[in-house]
N, CA and C of each residue as an Amber inpcrd file, in Angstrom:
protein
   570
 -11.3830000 -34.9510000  -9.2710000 -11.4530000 -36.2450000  -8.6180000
 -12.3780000 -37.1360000  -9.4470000 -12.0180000 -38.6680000  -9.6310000
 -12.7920000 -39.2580000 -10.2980000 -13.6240000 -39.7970000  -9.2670000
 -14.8030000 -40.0150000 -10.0750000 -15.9420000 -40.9920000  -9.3330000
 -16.1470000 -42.3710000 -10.3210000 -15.9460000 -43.3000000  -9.0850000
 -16.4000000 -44.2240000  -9.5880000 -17.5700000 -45.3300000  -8.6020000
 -17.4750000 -46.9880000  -9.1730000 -18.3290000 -47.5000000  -8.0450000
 -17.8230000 -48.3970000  -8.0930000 -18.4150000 -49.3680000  -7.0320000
 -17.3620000 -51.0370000  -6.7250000 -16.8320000 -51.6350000  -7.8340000
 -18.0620000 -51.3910000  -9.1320000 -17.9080000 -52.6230000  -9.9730000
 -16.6400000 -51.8860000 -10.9720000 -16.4620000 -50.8930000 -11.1780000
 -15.1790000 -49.8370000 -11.5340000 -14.0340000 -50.2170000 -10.7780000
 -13.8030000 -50.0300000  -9.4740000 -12.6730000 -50.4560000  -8.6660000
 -12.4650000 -52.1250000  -8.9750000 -13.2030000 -52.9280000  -8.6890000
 -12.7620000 -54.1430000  -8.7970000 -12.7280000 -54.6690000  -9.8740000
 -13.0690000 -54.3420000 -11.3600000 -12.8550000 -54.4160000 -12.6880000
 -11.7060000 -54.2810000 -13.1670000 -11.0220000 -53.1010000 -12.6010000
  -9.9710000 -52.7770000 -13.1420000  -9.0970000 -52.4020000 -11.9830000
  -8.9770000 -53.3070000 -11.2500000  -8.2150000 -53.5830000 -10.1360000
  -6.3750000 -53.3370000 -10.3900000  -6.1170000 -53.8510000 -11.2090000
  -4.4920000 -53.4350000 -11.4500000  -4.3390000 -52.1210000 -11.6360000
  -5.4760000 -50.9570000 -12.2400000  -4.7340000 -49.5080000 -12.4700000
  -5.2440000 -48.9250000 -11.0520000  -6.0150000 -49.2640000 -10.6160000
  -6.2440000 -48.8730000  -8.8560000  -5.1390000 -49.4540000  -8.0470000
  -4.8340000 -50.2010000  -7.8300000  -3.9330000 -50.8680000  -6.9660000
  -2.4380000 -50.0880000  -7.0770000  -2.2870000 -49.7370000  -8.5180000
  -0.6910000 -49.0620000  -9.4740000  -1.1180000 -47.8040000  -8.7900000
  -2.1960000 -47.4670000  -8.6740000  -2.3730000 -45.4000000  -8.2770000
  -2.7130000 -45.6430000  -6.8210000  -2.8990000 -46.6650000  -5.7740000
  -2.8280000 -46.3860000  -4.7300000  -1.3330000 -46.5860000  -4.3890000
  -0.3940000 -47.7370000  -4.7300000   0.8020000 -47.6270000  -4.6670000
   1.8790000 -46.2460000  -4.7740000   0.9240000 -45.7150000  -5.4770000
   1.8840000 -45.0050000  -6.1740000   1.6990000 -43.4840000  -5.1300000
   0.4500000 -43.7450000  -4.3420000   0.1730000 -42.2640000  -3.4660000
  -0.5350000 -42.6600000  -3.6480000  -1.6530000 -42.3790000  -3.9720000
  -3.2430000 -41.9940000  -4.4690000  -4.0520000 -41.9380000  -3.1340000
  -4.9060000 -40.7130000  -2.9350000  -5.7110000 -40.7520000  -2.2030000
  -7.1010000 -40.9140000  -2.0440000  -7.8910000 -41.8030000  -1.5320000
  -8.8430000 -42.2040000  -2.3740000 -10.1770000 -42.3780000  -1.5650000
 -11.2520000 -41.9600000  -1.3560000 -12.7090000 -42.0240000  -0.4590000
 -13.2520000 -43.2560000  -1.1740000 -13.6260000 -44.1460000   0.1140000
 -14.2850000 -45.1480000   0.1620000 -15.0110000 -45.3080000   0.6950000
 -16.6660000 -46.0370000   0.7090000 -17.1160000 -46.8070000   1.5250000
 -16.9950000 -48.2260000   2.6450000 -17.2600000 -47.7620000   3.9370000
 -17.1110000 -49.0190000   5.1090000 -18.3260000 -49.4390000   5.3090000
 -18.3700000 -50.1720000   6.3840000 -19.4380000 -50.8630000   7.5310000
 -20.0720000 -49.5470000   8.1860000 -19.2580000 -47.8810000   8.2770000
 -19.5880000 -47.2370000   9.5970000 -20.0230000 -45.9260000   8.5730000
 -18.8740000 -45.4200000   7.8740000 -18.9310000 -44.1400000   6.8140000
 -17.9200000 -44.0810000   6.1910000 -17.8900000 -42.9650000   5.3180000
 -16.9850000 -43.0310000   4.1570000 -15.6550000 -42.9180000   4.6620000
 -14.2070000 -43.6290000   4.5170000 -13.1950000 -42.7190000   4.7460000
 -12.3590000 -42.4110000   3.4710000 -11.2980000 -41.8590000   4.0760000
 -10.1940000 -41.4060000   3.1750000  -9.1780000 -42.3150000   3.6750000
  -8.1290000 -42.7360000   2.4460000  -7.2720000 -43.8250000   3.0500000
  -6.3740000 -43.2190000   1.7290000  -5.2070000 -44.0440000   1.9260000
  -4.0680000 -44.5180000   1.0270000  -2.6750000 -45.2930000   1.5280000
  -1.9990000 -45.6170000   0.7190000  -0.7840000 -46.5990000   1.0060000
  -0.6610000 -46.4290000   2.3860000  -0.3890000 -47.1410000   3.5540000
  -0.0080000 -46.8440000   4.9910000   1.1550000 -46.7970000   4.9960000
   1.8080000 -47.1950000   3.7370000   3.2300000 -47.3430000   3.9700000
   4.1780000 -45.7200000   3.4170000   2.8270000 -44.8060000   3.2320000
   3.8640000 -44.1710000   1.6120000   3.3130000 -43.2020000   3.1030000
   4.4250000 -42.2280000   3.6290000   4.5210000 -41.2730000   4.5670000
   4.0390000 -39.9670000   3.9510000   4.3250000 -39.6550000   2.8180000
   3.3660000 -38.4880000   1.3660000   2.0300000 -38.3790000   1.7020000
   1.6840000 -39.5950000   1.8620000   0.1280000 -39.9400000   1.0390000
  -0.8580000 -39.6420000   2.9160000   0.2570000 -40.5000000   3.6550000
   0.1140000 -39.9330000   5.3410000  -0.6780000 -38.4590000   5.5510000
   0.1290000 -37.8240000   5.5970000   0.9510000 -36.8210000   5.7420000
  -0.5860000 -35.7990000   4.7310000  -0.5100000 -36.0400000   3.6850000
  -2.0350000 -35.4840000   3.2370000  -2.9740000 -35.3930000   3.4110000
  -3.2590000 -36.6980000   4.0700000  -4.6650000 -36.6340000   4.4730000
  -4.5720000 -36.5350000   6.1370000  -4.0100000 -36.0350000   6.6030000
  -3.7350000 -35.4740000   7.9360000  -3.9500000 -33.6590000   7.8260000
  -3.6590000 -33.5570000   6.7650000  -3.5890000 -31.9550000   6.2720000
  -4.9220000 -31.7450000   6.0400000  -5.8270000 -32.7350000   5.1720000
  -7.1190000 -32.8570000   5.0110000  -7.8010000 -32.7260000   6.0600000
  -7.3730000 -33.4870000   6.8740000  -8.1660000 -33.7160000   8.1750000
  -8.0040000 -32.2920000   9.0960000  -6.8820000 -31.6920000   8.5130000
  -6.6440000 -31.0150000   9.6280000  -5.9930000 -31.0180000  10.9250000
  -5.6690000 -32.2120000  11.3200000  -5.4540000 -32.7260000  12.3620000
  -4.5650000 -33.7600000  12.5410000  -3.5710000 -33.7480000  12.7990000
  -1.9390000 -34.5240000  13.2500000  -2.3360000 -35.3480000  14.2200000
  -3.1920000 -36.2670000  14.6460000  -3.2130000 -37.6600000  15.4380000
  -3.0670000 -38.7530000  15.2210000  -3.1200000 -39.9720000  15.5360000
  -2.4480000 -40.9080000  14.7200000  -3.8390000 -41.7470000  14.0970000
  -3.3750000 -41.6770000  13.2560000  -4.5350000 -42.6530000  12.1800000
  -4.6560000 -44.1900000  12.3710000  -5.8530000 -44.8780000  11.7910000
  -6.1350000 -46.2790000  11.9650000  -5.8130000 -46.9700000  10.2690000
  -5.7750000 -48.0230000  10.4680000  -5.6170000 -48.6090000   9.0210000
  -6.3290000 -49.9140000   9.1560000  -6.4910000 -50.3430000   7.5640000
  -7.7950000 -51.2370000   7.3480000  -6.4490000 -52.3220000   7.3790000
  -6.5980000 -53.4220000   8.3560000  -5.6540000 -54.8960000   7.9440000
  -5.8440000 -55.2550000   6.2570000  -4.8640000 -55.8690000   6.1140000
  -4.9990000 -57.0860000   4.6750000  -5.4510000 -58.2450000   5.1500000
  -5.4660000 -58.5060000   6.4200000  -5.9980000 -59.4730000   6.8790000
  -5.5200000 -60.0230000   8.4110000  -6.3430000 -60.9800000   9.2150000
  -6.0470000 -61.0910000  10.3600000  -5.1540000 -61.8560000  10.8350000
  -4.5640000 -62.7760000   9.8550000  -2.7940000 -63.0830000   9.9860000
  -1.8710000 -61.9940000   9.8440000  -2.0340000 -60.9430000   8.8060000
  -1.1870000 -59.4410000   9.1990000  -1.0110000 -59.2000000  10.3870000
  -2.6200000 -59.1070000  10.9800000  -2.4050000 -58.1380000  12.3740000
  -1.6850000 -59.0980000  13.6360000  -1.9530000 -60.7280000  13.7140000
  -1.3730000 -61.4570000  14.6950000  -0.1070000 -61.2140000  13.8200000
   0.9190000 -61.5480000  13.1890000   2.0850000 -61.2230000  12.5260000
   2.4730000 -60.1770000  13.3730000   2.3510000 -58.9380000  12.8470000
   3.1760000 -57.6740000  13.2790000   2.3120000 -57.1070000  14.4030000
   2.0720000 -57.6470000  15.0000000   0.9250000 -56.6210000  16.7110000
   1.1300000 -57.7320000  17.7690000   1.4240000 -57.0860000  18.9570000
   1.4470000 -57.2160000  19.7280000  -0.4310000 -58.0930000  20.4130000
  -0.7560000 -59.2040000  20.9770000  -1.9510000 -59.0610000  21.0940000
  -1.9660000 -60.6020000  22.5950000  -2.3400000 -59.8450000  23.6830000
  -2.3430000 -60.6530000  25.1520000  -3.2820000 -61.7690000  24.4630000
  -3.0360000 -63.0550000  25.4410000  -3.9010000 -63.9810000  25.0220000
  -4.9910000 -63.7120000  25.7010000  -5.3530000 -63.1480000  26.3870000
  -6.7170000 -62.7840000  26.9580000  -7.5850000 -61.9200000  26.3840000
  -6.8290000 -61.0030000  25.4170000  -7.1100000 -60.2830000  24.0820000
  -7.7280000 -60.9090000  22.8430000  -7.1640000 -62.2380000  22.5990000
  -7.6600000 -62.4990000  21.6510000  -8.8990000 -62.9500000  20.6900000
  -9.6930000 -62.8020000  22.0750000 -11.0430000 -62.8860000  21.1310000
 -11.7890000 -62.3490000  20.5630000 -10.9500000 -60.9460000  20.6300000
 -11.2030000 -59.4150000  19.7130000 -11.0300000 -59.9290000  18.3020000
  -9.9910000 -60.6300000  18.0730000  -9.7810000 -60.7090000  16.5400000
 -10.8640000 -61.5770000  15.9470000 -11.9340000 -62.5350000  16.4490000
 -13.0350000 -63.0910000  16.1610000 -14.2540000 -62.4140000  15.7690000
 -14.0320000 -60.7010000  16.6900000 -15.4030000 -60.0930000  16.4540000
 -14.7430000 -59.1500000  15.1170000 -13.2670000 -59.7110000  14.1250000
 -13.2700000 -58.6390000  13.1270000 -13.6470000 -59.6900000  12.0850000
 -14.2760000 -59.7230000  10.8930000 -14.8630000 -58.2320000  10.2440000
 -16.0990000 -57.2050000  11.1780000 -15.8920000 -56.4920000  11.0970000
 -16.9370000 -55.6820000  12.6470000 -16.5850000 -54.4850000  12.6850000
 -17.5560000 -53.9470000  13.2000000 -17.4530000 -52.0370000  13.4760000
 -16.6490000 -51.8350000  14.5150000 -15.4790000 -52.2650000  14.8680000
 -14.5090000 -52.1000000  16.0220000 -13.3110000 -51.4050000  15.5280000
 -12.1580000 -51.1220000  15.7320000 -10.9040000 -50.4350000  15.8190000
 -10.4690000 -51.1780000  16.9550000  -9.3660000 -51.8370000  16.6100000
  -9.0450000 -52.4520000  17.9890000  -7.3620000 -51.6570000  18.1010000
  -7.1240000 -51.0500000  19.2630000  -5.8740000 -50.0140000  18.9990000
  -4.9480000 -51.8610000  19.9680000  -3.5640000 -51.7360000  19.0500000
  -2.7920000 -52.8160000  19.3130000  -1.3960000 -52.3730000  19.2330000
  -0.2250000 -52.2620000  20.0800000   1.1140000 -52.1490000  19.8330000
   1.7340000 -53.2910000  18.6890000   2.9030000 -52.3620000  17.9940000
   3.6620000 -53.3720000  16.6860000   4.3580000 -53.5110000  17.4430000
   4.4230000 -55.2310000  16.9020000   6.4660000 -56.0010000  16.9040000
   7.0730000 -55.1380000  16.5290000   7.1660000 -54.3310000  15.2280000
   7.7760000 -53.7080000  14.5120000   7.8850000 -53.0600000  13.7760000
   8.4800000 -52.2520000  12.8470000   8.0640000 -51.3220000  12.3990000
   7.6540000 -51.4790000  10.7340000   6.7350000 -52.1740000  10.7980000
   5.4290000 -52.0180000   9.9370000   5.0760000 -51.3950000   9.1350000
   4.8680000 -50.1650000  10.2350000   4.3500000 -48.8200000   9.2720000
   5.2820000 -47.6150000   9.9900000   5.2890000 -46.8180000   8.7540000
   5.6120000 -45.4690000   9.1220000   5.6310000 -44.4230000  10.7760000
   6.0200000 -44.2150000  10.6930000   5.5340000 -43.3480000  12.5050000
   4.7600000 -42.3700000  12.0490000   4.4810000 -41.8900000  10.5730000
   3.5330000 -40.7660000  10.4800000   2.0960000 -41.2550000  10.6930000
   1.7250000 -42.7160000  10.3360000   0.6720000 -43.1400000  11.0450000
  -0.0280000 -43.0040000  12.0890000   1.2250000 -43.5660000  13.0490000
   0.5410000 -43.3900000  14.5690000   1.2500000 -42.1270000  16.0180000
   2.6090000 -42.3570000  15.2130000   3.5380000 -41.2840000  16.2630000
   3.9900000 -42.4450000  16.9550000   3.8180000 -43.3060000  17.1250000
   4.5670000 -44.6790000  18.0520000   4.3540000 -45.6680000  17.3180000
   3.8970000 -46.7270000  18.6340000   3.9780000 -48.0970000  18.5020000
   3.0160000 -48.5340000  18.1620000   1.7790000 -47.7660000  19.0660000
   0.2620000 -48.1590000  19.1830000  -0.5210000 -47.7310000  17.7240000
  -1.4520000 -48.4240000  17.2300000  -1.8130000 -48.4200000  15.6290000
  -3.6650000 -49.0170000  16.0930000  -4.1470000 -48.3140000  15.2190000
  -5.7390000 -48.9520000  15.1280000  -5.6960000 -49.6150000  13.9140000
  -6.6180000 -50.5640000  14.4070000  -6.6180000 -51.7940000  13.4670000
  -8.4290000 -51.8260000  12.9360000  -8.5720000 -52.3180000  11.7060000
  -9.8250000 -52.2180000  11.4080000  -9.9840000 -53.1330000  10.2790000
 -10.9870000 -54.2120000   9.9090000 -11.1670000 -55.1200000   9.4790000
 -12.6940000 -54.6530000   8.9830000 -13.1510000 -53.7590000   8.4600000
 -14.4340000 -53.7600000   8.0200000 -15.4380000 -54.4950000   7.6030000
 -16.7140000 -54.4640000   8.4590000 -17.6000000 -55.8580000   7.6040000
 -18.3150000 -55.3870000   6.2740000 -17.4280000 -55.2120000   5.0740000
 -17.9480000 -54.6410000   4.4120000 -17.4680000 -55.5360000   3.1870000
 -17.2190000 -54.8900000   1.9150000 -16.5140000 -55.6920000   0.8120000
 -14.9310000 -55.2000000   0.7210000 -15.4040000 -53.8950000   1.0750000
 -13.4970000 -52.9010000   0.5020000 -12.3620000 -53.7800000   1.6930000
 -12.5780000 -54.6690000   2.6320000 -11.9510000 -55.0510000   3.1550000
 -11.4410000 -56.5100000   2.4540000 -12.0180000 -56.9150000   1.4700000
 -11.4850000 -57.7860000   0.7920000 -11.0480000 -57.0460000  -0.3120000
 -11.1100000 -55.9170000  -0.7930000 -10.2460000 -55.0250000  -1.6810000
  -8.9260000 -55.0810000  -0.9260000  -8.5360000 -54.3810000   0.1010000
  -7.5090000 -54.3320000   0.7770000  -6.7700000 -55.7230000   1.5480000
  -7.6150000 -57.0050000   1.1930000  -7.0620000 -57.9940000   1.4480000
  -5.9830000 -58.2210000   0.2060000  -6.9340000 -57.7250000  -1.2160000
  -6.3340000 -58.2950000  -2.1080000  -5.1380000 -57.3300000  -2.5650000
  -5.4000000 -55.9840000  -2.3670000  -3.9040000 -55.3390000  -2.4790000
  -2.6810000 -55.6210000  -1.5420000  -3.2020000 -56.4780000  -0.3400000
  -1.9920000 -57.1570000   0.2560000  -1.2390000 -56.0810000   1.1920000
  -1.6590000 -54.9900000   1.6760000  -0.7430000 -53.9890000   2.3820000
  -2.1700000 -53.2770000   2.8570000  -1.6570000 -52.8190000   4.0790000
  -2.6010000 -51.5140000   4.7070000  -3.2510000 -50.6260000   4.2240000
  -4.2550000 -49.9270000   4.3680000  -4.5400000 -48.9770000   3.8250000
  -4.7050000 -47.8480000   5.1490000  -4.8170000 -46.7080000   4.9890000
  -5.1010000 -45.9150000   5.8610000  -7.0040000 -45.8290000   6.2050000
  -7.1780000 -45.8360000   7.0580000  -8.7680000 -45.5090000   7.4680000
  -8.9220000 -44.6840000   8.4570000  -9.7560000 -43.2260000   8.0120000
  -9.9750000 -42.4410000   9.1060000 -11.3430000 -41.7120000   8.0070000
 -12.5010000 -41.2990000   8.9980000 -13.3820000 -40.7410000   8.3850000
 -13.4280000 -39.5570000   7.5770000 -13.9920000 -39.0640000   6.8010000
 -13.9510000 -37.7760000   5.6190000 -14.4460000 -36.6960000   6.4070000
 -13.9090000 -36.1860000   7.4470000 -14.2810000 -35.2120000   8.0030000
 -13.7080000 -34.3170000   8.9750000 -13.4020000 -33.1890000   8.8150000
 -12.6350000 -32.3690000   9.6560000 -12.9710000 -32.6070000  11.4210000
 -12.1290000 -32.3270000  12.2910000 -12.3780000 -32.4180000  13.0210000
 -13.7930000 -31.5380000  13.8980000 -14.7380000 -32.3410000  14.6430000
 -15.6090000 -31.6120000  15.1880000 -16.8000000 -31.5870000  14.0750000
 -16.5920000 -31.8850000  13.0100000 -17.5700000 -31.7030000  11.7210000
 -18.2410000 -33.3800000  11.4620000 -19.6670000 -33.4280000  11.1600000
 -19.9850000 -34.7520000  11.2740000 -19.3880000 -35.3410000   9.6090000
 -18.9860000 -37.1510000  10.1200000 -18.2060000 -37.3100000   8.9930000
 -19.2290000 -37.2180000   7.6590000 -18.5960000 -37.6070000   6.2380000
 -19.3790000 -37.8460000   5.2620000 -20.0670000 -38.8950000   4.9740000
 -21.4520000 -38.9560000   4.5630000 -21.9610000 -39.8760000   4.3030000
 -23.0800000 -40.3710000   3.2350000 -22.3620000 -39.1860000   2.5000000
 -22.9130000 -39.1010000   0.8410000 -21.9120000 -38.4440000  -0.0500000
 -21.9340000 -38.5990000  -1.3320000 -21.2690000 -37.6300000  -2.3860000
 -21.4630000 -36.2630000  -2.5250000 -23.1090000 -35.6010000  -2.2890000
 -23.3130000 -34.7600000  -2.4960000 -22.9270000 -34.0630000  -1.3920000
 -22.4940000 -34.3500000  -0.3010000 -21.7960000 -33.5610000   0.9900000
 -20.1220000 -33.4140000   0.5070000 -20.0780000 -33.4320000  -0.7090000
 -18.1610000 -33.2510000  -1.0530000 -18.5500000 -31.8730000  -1.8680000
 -19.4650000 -30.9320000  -2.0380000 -19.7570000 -29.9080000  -2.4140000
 -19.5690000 -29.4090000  -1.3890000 -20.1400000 -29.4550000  -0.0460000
 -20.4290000 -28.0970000   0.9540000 -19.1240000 -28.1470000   1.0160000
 -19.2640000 -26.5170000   2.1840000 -17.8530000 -26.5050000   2.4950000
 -16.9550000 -27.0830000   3.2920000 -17.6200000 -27.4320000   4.5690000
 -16.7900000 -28.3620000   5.4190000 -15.7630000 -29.9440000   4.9940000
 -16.3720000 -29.6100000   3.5170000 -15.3860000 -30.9650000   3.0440000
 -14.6470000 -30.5920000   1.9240000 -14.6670000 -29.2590000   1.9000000
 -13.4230000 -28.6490000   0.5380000 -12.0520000 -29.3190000  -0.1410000
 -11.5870000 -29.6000000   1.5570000 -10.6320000 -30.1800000   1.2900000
 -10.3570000 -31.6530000   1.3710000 -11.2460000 -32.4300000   1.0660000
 -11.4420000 -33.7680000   0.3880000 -10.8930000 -33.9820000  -1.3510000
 -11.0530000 -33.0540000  -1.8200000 -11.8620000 -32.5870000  -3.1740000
 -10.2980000 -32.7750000  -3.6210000  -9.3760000 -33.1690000  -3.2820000
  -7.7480000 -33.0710000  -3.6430000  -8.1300000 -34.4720000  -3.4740000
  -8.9680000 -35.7510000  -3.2670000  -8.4150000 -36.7370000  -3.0420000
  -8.7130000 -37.4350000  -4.8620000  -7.5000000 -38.7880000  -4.9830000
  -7.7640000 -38.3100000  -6.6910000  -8.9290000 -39.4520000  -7.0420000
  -9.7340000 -40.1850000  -5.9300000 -11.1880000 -40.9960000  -6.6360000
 -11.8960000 -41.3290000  -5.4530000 -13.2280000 -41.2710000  -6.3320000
 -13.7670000 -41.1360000  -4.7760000 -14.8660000 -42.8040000  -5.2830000
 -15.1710000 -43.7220000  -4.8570000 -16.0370000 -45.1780000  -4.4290000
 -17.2090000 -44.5430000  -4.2050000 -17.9560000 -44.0500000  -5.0690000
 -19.3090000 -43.7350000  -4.3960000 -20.4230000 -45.2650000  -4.0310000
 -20.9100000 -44.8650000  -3.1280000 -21.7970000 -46.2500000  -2.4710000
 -22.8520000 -45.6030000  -2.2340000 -23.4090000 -44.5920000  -2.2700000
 -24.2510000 -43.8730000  -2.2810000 -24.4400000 -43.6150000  -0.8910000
 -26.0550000 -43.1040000   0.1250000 -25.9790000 -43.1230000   1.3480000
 -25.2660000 -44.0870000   1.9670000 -24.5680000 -43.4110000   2.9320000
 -24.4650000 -44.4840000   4.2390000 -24.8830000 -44.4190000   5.6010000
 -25.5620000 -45.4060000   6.2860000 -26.1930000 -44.7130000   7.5640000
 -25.6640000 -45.5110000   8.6870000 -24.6000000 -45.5000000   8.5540000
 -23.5660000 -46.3860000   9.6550000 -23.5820000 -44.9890000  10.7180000
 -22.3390000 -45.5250000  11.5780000 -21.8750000 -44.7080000  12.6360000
 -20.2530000 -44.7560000  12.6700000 -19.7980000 -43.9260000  13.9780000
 -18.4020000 -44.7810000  13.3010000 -18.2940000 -45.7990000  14.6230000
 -16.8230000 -46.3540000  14.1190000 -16.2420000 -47.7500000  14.8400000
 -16.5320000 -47.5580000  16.0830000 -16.3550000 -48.9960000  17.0210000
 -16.3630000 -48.6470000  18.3830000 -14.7520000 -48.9620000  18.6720000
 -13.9610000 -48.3330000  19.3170000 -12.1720000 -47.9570000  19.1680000
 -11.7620000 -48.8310000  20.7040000 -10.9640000 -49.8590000  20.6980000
 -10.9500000 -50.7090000  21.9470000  -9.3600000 -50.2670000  22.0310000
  -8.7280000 -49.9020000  23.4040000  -7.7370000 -50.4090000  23.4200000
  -7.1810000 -51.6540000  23.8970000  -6.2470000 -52.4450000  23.2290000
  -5.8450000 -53.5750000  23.8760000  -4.2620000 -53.7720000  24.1580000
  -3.8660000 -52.6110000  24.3460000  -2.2350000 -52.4840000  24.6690000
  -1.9320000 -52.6640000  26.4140000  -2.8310000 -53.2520000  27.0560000
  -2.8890000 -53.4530000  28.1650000  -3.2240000 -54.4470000  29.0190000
  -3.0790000 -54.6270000  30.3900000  -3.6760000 -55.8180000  30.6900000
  -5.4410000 -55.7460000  30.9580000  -6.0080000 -54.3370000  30.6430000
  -7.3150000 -54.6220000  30.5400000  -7.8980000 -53.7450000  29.2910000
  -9.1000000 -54.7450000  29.1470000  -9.4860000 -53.6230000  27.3700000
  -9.8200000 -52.3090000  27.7590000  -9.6840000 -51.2970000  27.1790000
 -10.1440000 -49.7970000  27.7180000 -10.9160000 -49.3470000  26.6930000
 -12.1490000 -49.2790000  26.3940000 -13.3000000 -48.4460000  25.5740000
 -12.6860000 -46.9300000  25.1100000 -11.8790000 -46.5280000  24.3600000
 -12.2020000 -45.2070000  23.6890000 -13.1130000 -44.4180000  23.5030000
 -13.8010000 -45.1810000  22.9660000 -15.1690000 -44.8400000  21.8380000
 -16.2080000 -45.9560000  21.7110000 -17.3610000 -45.8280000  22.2070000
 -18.7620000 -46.7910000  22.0870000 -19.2800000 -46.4010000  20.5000000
């Protein structure tokens, strides 16, 4: 796995953008902790880091931006002043118009949405398509929030992803996960 850092990714932005297209699975820094992401669209790249994870539930993805998410999501007007608090440590779970993304994403309709207040969210503005976002960590295992935690074992199977964004510590938490597929917001996760 390569390591690199922001000024690497956004330097040479066209051969990153060509290897996330293309599959690539790749650890990044957020607002909360590191995740693992890739194409939302490429069902492969899905499908891997679900294997990583261990765990077949439906994943969240980082918007390209918050005309994407009003575009293809479903969102009550009484809802909408969720999309004001994104860039933000939220997940806001939202039903698609349509089919968007893959069903290996979510298993349905319903999709988490995430707008990070960070920079990689203007990375993923500028690649123009979804990315996958879910934390570097098996289930039940606390996520990652350094490089040197891709040695132990609980993160073995990270170590297949092909670059990893080091940002060094991070002392976030993760998102707070809203649902808004309803007529009232429902808290997931604080």
């Amino acid at each position: 796995m390569d390591t690199l850092n922001k000024n690497d990714l956004l330097s040479d932005f066209e051969k990153y953008s060509k290897l996330i297209e293309s599959g690539a699975i790749f650890i990044y820094p957020t607002d909360t902790v590191y995740g693992v992401g890739c194409d939302a669209r490429n069902e492969t790249g899905v499908m891997k880091i679900k294997q990583m994870k261990q765990r077949y539930k439906p994943l969240s993805v980082i918007a390209p931006s918050k005309k994407w998410v009003e575009d293809n999501f479903v969102i009550l007007e009484k809802h909408k002043h969720w999309l004001d608090k994104l860039p933000g440590k939220y997940t806001l779970v939202l039903e698609a118009k349509n089919d968007v993304l893959p069903i290996t994403v979510s298993g349905g309709k319903k999709i988490g949405i995430r707008i990070p207040n960070h920079w990689i969210s203007g990375f993923v503005e500028r690649l123009g398509f979804p990315v996958i976002t879910t934390s570097v960590n098996i289930a039940g295992i606390e996520p990652l929030t350094n490089a040197e935690q891709l040695g132990e074992t609980n993160y073995d199977t990270f170590k297949d992803a092909d670059f990893f964004v080091d940002e060094g510590r991070i002392n976030g938490s993760r998102s707070a996960v809203v649902d808004l597929t309803g007529e009232r917001e429902f808290y997931l996760r604080m």
